[in-house]
C-alpha positions as CSV (number, residue, x, y, z in Angstrom):
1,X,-18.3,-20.9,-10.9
2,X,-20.8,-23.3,-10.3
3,X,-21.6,-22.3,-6.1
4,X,-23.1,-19.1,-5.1
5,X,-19.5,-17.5,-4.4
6,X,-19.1,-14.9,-1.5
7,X,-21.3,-12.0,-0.2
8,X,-18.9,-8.9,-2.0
9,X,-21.3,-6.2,-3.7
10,X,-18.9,-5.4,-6.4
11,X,-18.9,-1.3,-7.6
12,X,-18.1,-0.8,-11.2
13,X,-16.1,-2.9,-13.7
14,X,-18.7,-5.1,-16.4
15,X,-19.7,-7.4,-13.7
16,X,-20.8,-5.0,-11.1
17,X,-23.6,-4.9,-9.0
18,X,-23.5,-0.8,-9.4
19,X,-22.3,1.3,-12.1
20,X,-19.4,4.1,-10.3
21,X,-18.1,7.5,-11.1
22,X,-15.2,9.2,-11.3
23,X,-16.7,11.9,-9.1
24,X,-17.9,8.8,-6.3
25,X,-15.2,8.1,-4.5
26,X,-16.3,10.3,-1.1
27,X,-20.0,8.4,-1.2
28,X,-18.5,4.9,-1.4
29,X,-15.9,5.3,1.1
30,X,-19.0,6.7,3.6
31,X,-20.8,3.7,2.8
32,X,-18.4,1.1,3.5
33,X,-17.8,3.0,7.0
34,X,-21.2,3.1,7.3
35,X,-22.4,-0.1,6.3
36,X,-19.2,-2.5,7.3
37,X,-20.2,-4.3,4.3
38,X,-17.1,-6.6,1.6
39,X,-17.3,-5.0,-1.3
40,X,-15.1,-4.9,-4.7
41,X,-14.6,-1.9,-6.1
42,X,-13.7,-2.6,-9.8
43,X,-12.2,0.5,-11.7
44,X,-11.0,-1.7,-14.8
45,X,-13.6,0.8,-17.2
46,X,-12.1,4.0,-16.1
47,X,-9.1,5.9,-18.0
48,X,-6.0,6.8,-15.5
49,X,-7.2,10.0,-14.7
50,X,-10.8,9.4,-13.3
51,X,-9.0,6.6,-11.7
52,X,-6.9,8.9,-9.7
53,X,-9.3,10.9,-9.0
54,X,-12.0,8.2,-7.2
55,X,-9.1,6.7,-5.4
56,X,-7.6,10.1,-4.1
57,X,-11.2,10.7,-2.4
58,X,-12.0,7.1,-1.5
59,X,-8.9,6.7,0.4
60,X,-8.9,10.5,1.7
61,X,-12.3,9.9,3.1
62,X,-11.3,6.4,3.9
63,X,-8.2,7.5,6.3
64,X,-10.6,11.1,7.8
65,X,-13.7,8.9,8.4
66,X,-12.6,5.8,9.6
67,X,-12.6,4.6,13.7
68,X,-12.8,1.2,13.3
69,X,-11.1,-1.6,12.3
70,X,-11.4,-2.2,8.4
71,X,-9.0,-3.9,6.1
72,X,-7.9,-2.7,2.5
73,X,-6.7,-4.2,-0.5
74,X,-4.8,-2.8,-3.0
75,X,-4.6,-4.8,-6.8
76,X,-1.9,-3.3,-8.8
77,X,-1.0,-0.9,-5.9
78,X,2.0,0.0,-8.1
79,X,-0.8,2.5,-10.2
80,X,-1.7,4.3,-6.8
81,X,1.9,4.7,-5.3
82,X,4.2,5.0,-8.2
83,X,8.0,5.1,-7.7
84,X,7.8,8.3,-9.5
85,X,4.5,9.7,-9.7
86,X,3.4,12.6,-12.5
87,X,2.5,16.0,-10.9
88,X,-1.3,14.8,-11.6
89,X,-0.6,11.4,-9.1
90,X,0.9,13.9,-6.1
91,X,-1.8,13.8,-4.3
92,X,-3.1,10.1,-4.8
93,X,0.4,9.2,-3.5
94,X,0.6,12.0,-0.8
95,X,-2.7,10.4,0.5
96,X,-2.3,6.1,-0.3
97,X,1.1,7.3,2.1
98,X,-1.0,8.0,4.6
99,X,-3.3,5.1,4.6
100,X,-0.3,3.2,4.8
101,X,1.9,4.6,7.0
102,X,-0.6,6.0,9.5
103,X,-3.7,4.4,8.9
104,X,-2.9,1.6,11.8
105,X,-4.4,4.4,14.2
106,X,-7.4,5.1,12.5
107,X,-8.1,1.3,12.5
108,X,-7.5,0.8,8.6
109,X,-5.2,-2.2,7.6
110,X,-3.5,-2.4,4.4
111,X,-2.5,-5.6,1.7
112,X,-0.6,-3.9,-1.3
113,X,-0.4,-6.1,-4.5
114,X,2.3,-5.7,-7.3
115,X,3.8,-7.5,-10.0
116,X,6.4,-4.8,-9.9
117,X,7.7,-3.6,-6.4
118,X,10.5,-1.7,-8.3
119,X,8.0,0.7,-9.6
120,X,5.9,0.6,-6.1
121,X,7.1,3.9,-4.1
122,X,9.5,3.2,-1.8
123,X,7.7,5.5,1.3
124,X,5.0,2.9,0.7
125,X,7.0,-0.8,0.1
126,X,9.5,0.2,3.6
127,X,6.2,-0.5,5.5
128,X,5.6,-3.8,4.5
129,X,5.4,-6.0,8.0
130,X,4.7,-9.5,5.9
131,X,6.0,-10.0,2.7
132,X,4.6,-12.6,0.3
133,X,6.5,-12.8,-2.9
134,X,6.2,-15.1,-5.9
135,X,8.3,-15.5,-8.8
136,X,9.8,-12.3,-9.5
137,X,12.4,-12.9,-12.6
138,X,13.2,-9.0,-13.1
139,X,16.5,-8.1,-11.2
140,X,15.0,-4.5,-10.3
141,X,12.2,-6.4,-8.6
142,X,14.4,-8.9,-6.5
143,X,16.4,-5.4,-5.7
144,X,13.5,-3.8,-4.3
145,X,12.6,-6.5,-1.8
146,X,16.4,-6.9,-1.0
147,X,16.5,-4.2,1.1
148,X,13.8,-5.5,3.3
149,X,14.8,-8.9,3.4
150,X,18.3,-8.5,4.9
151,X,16.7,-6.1,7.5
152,X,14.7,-9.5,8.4
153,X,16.7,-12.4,7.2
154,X,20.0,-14.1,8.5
155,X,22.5,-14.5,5.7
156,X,21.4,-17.9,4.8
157,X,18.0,-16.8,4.7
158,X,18.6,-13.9,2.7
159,X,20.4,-16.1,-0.1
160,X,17.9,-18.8,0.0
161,X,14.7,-16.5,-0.8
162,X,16.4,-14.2,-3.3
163,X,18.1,-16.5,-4.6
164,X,15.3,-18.9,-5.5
165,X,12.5,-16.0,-6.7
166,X,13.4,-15.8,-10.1
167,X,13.0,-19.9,-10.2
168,X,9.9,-20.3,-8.5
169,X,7.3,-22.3,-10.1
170,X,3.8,-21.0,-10.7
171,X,1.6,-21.0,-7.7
172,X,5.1,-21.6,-5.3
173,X,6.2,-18.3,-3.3
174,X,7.9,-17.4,0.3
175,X,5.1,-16.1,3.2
176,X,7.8,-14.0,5.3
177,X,5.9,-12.3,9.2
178,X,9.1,-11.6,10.6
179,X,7.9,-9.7,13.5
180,X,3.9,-10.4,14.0
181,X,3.9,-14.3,13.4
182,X,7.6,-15.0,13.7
183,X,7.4,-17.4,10.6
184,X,9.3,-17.9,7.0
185,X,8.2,-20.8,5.1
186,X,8.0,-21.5,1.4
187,X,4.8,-22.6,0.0
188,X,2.7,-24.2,-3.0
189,X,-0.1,-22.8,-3.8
C-alpha cells in the first residue's frame, strides 16, 4: 500500500515486527492483556506442531488472564478446532472450546474464519450468533451451516441463502445477526 496502514504490531510471519516462538505463547497473551494493544500474530513460518503448541498457551492464558473486554480473531479457525482433532490437537481444541463457549464472561469475544466449516468442530460452529458466509460450492460445507440456518431462518429464508451459496459471485455473501441485530441481508463486497 501506498498510506501508512493501521497501528497492528504484527508477531512473527516474514513481515513481523517481532520474531515468535513456539514456546511464547503465555508472554504474548500477558502482553496483550497488559498492553490493550492490536496486534497480528502471524504463525505462517511455524510447522503444525509448534503451532499447536503457542496457540494452546496463548489462548489458555488468554481465557485465565483476561477481565476485560478484548476481541479475537481466528484465520483458518478450522486448524485450531478440527472436526476431528489428532490426540496431539486435544488440548488446543479442549481449550479454543472454552474461549468460545465461555469466554463471553471473561470479557473475550470471538470471530472464527473458515473456508471449510465441515471440518470446523461442531462444539465450536453451534455457537456462532452472526453468520457471514460467502460462496461455499462444497455440499458438506452448505450442510454444516444448514443446521444453524433453519434454527434461524423461515422456510423461505432457509431456501434462499442455501440455495444461492454455491452461486455467489466473488466478493457477494449473506451477513445473518438473527438474534443481536435482528438483520439478514445479502451483500457485495
Amino acid at each position: 500500500g501506498k498510506a501508512a496502514g493501521l497501528p497492528f504490531a504484527i508477531l512473527g510471519g516474514p513481515h513481523g515486527d517481532v520474531p515468535l516462538e513456539a514456546t511464547s505463547g503465555r508472554v504474548i497473551a500477558k502482553f496483550v492483556i497488559d498492553n490493550r494493544v492490536p496486534v497480528v500474530v502471524d504463525l505462517s513460518a511455524f510447522r503444525k506442531a509448534p503451532m499447536r503448541r503457542f496457540v494452546t498457551d496463548f489462548l489458555d492464558e488468554l481465557y485465565h488472564r483476561n477481565t476485560e473486554p478484548l476481541h479475537l480473531v481466528v484465520d483458518e479457525a478450522d486448524l485450531f478446532a478440527p472436526q476431528r482433532p489428532g490426540r496431539d490437537g486435544l488440548a488446543l481444541l479442549g481449550v479454543m472450546e472454552d474461549v468460545v463457549r465461555r469466554g463471553r464472561a471473561k470479557g473475550l469475544g470471538c470471530t472464527l474464519i473458515s473456508q471449510r466449516p465441515a471440518v470446523l468442530h461442531k462444539d465450536v460452529l453451534t455457537q456462532v450468533s452472526v453468520l457471514i458466509a460467502l460462496r461455499l460450492s462444497g455440499p458438506q460445507d452448505r450442510e454444516a451451516i444448514k443446521a444453524w440456518i433453519e434454527s434461524h431462518a423461515s422456510d423461505s429464508e432457509r431456501r434462499e441463502v442455501l440455495d444461492s451459496l454455491p452461486g455467489l459471485a466473488t466478493g457477494d455473501g449473506w451477513f445473518w445477526s438473527p438474534s443481536f441485530m435482528g438483520v439478514l441481508t445479502r451483500f457485495r463486497a
